[in-house]
N, C-alpha and C positions, 0 to 999 in steps of 0.2 A: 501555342494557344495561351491568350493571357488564363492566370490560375483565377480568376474571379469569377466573370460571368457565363464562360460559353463550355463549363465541366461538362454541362450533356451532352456536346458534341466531344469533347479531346478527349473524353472516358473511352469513346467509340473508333478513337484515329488508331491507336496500336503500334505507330511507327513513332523514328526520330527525324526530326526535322532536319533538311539542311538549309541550303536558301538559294532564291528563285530573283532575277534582277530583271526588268523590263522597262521598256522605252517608247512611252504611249503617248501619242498625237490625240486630242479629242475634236472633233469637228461638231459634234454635238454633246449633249448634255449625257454623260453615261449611267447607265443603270444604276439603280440605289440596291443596294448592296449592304450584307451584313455578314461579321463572324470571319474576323480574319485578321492578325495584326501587321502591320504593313508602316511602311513607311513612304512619303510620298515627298520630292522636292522640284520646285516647279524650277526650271532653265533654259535653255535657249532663247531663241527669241521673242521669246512669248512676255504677251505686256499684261499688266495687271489682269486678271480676270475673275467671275465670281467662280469658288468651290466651295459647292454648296456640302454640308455636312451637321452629323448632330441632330437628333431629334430636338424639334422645339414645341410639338403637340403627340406626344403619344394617338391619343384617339386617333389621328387622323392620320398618322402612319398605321397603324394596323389597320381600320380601315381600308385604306388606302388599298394596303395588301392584299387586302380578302377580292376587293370590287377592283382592282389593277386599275386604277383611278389613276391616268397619265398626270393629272393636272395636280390631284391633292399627294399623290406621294412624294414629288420631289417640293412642294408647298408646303410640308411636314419638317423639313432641314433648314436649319439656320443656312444663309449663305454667307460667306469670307471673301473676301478680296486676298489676291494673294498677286506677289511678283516675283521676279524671276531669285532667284536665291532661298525662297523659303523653304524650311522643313517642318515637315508636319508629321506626328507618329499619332498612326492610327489605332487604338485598341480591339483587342478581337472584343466582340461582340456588338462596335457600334454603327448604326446604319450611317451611311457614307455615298458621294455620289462623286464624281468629277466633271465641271463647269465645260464650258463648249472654249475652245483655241486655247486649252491647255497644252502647252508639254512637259513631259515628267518623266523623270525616271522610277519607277518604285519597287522596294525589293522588299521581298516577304518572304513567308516560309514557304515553298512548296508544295502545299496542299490544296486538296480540292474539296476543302470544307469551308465551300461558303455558300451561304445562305443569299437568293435572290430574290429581293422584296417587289423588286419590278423585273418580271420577265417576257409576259406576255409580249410587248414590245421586241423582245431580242428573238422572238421562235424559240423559246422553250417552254416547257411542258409543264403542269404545277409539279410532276415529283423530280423533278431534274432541280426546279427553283428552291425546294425545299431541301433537297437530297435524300427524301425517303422517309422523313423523320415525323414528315405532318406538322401544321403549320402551330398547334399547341408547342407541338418541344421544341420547333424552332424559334417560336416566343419566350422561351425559359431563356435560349440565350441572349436574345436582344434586350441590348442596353437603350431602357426608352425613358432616362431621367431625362426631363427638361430642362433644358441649359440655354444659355445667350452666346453669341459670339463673342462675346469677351472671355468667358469662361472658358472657350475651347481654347481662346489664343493662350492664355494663360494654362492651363494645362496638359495642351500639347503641340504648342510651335516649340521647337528646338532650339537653344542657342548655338550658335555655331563657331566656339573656340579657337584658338590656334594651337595646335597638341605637339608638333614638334616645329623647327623651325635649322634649314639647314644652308647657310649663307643669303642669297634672293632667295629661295624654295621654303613654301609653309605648308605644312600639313595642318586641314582643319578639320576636330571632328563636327560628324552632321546629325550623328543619334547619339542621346545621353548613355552613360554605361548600364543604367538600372536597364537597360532592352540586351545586354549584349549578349544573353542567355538566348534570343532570338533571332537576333541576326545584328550587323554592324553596318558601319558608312564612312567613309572619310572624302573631304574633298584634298586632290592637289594641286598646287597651283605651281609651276616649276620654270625657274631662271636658271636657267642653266642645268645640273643634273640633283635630285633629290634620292638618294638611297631607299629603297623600301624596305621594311621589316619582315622580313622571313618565316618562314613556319605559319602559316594560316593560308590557307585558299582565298584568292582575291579574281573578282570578277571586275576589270576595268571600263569605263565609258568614257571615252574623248567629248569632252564639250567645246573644248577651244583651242586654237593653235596648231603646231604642228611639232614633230619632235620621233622620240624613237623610245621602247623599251627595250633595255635590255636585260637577258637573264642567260647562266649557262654557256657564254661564249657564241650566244647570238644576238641576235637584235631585230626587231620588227617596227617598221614605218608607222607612225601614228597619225592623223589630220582626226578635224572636228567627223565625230559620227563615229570613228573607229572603236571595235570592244573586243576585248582578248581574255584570255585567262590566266591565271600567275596561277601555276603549282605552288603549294606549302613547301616543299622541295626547294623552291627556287629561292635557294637566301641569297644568292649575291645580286639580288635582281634593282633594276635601278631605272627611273625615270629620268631623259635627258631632252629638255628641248631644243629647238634650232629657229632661225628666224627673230624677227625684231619682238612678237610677241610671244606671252607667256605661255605654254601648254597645264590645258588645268584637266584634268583628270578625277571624277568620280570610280572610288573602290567601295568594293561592296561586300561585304563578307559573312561568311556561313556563323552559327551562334557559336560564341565562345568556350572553347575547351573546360 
């Protein structure tokens, strides 16, 4: 949980966080959503599209929430245009939705502390949307300062580096360090065989190409769509492609030791 806004709830959670990676298609406009920090990158072949996000009227999101107002709560969030590469780090406590013909991969912590500002629509119930908390202390957490889509791009789209580099094979990273208390990302993009860095748990996503991992004196087949997991354990483990193009690989990893 970020230590700023959403204390009422993470005073409440008790555990330690590890981290949680998924691979979401949207076909319509998804729930507005609150209290959770996450990190979101759009990829495959998905072409620009709006992801609407960011209060840009309070009133009218809370509002919004009270009366499950289809039309004024997601009219409450700025919208973004976004293409395929981008990274966007979301902070817990802000309301947040995802645009219709997104694909994403997004990895966050593990918990089941978020807050559902539109549920009605999904079959859930108001104390499942709230989580028990009632819709005042679920207001304590939400971040309902008025912003522009400028202000979000600037404050949390991602640069995305080059962090190592090993003959054709780069590794970039995709979340700045100040989240890696939360969780981590790296893309890679691999000519030939890229070494990976040992000792951390990594959760992989094929986005393109084809090629093979190998770890431990074996080795497993990779094509676009494929996801596996790398042991901490596994130090000699190494990315290697095959074919005329590059194998580029999203890792995703648990918060930093």
């Amino acid at each position: 949980m970020d230590a700023g806004r959403p204390d009422v709830l993470a005073r409440r959670a008790g555990f330690r966080f590890a981290g949680l990676a998924l691979l979401l298609p949207t076909a319509g406009l998804a729930g507005v959503a609150v209290v959770q920090l996450k990190r979101q990158v759009v990829g495959g072949e998905s072409q620009a599209q709006d992801c609407p996000g960011v209060v840009e009227q309070e009133g009218a999101l809370l509002a919004g929430v009270r009366a499950q107002d289809a039309e004024r709560l997601p009219g409450a969030l700025n919208r973004l245009k976004v293409s395929p590469g981008d990274v966007y780090v979301i902070p817990a406590g802000l309301p947040h939705a995802i645009g219709a013909g997104v694909m994403m991969i997004e990895v966050q912590e593990p918990s089941d502390w978020s807050i559902h500002a539109e549920y009605a629509p999904f079959g859930l119930g108001e104390d499942e949307a709230h989580q028990g908390f009632g819709w005042e202390a679920a207001f304590e957490a939400l971040d309902a300062v008025a912003c522009t889509p400028e202000d979000i791009r600037q404050r949390l789209k991602q640069e995305t580096p080059v962090v190592r580099q090993v003959g054709d094979s780069v590794e970039r990273r995709l979340i700045a360090p100040e989240y890696a208390g939360y969780f981590g990302a790296s893309e890679a993009t691999v000519r030939g065989a890229l070494p990976l860095e040992g000792g951390r748990l990594a959760i992989g996503l094929v986005d393109a190409g084809e090629g093979r991992v190998e770890a431990g004196g074996g080795a497993l087949s990779l094509a676009r769509g494929t996801t596996f997991v790398l042991p901490a354990a596994a130090s000699d483990a190494r990315l290697v492609s095959s074919g005329g193009d590059a194998l580029r690989v999203t890792l995703c990893y648990p918060p930093a030791a």
